[in-house]
N, C-alpha and C positions, 0 to 999 in steps of 0.2 A: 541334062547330064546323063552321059550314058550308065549301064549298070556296073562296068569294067570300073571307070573315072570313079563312081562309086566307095567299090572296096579296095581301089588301091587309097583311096583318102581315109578308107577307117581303118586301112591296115599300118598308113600312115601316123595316122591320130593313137593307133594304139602301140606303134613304137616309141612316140613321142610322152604317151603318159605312165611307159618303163623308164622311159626316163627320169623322171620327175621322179618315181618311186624309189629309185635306184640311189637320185641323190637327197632324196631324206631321210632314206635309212641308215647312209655308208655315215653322212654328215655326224647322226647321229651318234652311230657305232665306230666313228674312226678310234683310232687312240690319239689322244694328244701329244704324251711320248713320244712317238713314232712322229705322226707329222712335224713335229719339232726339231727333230732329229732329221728328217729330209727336206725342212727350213732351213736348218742351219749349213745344210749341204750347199747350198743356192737352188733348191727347187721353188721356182717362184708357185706354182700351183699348190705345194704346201705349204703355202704363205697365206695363199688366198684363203684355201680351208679352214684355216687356222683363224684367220681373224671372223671367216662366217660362224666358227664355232664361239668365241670370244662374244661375237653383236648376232645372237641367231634371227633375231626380230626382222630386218629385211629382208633376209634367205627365206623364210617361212612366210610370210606376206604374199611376194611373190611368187612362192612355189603355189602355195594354195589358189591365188588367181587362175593361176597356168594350170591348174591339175583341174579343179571345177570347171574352166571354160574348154576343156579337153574333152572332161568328159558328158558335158551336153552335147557338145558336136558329133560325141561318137554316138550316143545315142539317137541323134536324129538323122545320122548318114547311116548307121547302122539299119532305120528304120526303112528310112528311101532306098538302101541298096535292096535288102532282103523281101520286104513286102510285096514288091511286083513279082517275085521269083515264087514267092509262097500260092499266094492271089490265085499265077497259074496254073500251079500244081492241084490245090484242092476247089479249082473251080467247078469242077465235076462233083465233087463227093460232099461240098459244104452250098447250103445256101446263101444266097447274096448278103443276106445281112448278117450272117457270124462268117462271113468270109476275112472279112477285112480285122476285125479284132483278133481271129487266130492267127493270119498274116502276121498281124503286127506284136503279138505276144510269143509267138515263136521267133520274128527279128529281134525283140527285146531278150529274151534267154542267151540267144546266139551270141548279140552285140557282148550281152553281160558277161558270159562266159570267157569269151576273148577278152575283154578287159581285166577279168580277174585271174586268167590265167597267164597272159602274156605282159599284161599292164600290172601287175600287182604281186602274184606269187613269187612267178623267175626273176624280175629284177631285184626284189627284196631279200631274194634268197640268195643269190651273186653279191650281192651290196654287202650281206653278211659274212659271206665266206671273205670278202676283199673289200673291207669298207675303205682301209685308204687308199686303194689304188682307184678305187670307182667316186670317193671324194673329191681326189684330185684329178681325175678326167671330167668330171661334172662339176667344178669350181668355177672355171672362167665363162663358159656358156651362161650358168647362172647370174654370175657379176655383169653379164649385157645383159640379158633378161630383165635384172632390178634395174638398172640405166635407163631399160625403156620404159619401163612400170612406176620407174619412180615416184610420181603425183601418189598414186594407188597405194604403193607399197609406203609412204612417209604418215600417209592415215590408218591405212591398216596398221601400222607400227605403232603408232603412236595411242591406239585405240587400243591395243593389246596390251600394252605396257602399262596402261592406266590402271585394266581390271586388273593385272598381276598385280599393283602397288597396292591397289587396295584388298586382295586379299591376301599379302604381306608376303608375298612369292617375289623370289628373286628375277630379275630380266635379264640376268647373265648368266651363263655359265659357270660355277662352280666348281673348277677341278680339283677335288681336294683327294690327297694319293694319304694314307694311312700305312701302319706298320703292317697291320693285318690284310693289307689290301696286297700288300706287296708276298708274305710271309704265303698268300692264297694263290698269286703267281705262281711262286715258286713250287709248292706243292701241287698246283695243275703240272708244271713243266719237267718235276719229278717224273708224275705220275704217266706223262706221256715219252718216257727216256729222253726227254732234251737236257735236262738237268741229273746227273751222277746221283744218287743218295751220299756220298760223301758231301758233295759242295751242296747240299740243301742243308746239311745237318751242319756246318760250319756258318751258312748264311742265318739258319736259326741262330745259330751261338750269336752270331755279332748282334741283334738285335735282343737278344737276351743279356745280354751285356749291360744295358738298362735299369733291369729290372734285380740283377744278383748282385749281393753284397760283398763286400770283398773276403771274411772270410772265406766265404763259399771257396777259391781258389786259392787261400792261402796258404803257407807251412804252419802248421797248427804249433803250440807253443812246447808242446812235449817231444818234440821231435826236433828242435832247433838246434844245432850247435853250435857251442859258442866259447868263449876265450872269457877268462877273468884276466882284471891287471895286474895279479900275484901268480899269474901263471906259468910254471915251471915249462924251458926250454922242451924236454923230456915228453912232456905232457902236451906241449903245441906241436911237436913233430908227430909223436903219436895220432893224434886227430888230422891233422893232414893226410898223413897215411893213407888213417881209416877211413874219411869223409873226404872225398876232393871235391867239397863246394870252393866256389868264387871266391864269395866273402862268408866273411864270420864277425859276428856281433862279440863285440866285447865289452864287459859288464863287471862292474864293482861289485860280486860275489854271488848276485843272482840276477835271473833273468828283467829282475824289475826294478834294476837298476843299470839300466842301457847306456854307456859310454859312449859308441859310435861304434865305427866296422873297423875291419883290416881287412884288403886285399890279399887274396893267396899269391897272387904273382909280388909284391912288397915283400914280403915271407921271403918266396923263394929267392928271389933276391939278393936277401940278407943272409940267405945260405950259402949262392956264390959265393959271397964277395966273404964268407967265411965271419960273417958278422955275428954277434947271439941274438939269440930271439929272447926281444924281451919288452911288457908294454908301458915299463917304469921309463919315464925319463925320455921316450921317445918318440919320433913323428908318424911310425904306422898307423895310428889309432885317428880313422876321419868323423868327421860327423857324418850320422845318419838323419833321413829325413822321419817323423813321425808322423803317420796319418787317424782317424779316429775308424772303428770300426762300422762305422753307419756310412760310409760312404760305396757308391756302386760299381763295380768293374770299371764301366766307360768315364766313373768321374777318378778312378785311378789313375786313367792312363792321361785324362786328364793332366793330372798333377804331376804324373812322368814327364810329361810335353812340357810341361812350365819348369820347372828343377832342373829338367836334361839329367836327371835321374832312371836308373832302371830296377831298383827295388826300393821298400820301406816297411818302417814298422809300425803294425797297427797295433793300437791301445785301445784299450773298453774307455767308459766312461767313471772309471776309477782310478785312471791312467796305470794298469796294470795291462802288460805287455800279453796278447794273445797270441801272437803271430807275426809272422814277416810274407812278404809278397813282394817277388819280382814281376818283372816283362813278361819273361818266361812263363809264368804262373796263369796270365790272362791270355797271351800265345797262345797256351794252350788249352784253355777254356774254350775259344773261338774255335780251334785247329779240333780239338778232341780225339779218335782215331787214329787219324791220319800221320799226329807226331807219339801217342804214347807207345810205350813201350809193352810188353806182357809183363814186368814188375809192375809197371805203375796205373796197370788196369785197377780199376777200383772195385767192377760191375763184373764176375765172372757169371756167365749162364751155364749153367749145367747142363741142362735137358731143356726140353718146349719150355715146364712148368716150375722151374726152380734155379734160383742166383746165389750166389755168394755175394756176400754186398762185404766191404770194407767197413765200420764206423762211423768213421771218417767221409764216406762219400758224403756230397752237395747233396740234400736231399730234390733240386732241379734236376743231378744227372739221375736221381733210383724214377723221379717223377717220368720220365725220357725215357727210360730203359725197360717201366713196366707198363706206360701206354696210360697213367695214370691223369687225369685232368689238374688234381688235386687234393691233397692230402689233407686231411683236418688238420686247420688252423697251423698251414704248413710257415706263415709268419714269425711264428713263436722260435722256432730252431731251425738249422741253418744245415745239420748230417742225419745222418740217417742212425747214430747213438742221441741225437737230442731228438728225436723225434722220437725211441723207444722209450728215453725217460720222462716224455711228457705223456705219451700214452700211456703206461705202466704209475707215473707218478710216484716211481722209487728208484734206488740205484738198480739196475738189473743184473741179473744173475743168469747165469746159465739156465739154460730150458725155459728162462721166459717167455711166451710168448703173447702176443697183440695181433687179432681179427679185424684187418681193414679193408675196402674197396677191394675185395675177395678175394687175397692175400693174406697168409699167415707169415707174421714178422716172428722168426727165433731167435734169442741168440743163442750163440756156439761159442765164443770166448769172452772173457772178459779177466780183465789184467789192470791188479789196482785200479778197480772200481771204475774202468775204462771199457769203452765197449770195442773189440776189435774186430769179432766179424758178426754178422746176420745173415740165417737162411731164409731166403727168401721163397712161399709157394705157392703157387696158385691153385685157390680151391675148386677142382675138379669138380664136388659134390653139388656145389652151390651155383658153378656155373650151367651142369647139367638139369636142376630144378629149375633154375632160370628161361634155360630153352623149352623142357619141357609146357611151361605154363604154372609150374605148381608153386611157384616163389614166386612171388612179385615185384 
């Protein structure tokens, strides 16, 4: 065989075991997402992928025969092409007997080199940038590959399988997709402009939705308006006026003794039609639904789904009325930004280092807003005034303040023993000792 016939056979052999590299990398790095989704298209080659990925034990069997018998051949064609060419080269300057071992240790370098350059780097690094398009170009070759190998590839399989059972490793694939897997998507595809920061911070809300309770987006109990059943005409148009909510809870004399709702359009209604407004005696007054307060945003909406409800009233577990919670309320949990209003900000930033926070706010949206991981024993209370009464461990008063996660909490108003705003700031001093070294 001549020198030519040679290295087109190991240049052969060394595009042949890109190949093989190519498809055990891609195989491994495809998404299964993705090929499923060009499954479902009818791409039969991400079908094939797909179930190599599902049973990898015959893909691997046979790759590994093909790749080892690959590369003895290159090494021995690599031998036979190069050494005669070396031999002549240093037959002048080497003696006969270290002729032939530097020949053949210089073919060994050369062959090596090409196999891990073009056999092993390039393909593995293509497979990566394009694992499923280089999966499913290298699917159906493979699937004849194991066809002819089969004898081989059903022992090699079966020998592999054994050691995995017995050291209690699984022999399939495992796709399993998490909140945080997905939540780490999304922040890659932020972070590389595919994804808006608007629609990342709403895709957070939805899966946060989980985890917050439903006051967290509730109407808190001090702020509710509502109708008694002795309630004067005079006094029901008044609040209409003033408050144009939907519905309005109505109640035998106080809040914690809940009747059901009345529609505002029912009302106006009765105004057409030149009727009195009155809740003695007649059909305005519907039942409402009552939920408990330990229940969590997505098991609200839940309970929306089933009722064909779009609001309700949560109660402690003293069954004294906290709060009410619509649609609306979790809408805009999810939505955040994107539908509030400048009244209904909770979070005003001032400058770099200092917020205006609400009372009132979720203590998940001040956690959001100041980049916070977690707030001591952020369990215990649900805004950002139960969390200064649990750090403080009294009613707070003005100019209180609380040193946490290097943040000073103030407050600035408080109204009937209510907390209505907090300044929020970051300590400058402590962040700058920080950087320095000299704080720990």
């Amino acid at each position: 065989m001549s020198s030519y016939v040679q290295v087109a056979c190991l240049f052969l052999l060394v595009v042949t075991a890109g190949f093989f590299s190519s498809a055990e990398i891609s195989l491994a790095a495809a998404s299964k997402t993705r090929l499923q989704a060009l499954a479902d298209e009818g791409d039969r080659r991400a079908a094939v992928a797909l179930e190599f990925q599902s049973h990898p034990g015959q893909f691997f069997s046979a790759l590994q025969v093909c790749v080892n018998a690959v590369t003895l051949l290159g090494g021995i064609v690599g031998d036979a092409a190069f050494s005669p060419l070396f031999e002549w080269c240093f037959k002048r300057l080497l003696p006969n007997h270290d002729l032939s071992n530097v020949s053949f240790i210089i073919s060994f370098v050369i062959a090596t080199a090409l196999f891990v350059i073009f056999s092993d780097l390039l393909p593995k690094r293509l497979a990566i940038a394009r694992p499923e398009t280089i999966a499913m170009a290298t699917a159906r070759p493979m699937r004849f590959l194991i066809r002819i190998l089969r004898p081989i590839v059903f022992v090699l399989e079966k020998l592999s399988d054994a050691c995995l059972k017995t050291l209690g490793v699984p022999t399939m694939r495992q796709e399993t997709i998490t909140s945080e897997d997905i939540l780490a998507s999304v922040g890659a595809g932020a972070a590389a402009g595919v994804i808006a920061p608007q629609e990342e911070a709403v895709i957070q809300n939805v899966f946060e939705l989980e985890s917050r309770l439903a006051p967290s987006a509730m109407t808190p109990r001090e702020n509710i308006v509502y109708f008694t059943l002795d309630e004067t005409e005079a006094s029901i148009r008044a609040k209409i006026a003033t408050v144009p909510y939907n519905r309005f809870l109505v109640c035998d004399k106080d809040l914690d003794h809940v009747i059901g709702f009345v529609d505002s359009k029912h009302l106006l209604r009765r105004v057409l039609d030149e009727k009195p407004l009155t809740f003695q005696g007649s059909d305005l007054v519907q039942p409402c639904h009552f939920i408990p307060d330990s229940l969590t945003l997505s098991e609200v909406l839940d309970v929306f789904q089933r009722t064909h409800e779009d609001f309700a009233v949560i109660i402690n577990e003293y069954a004294l009325l906290v709060g009410m919670i619509t649609i609306n309320d979790v809408m805009s949990t999810v939505m955040g930004d994107l539908v509030l209003t400048a009244d209904d900000v909770q979070i005003i930033q001032r400058d770099e280092d200092t917020w205006l926070v609400d009372g009132s706010t979720p203590i998940d949206d001040l956690e959001h807003a100041l980049e916070i991981d977690e707030l001591p024993e952020d369990s215990a209370y649900e805004t950002v005034a139960g969390f200064m009464m649990y750090m403080l461990r009294k009613i707070p008063k003005r100019t209180d303040k609380v040193v946490c996660a290097d943040y000073t909490f103030e407050v600035l108003d408080v109204d009937n023993n209510r907390i209505d705003q907090v300044l929020v700031t970051r300590n400058k001093k402590r962040d700058a000792l920080k950087s320095s070294g000299t704080l720990a």
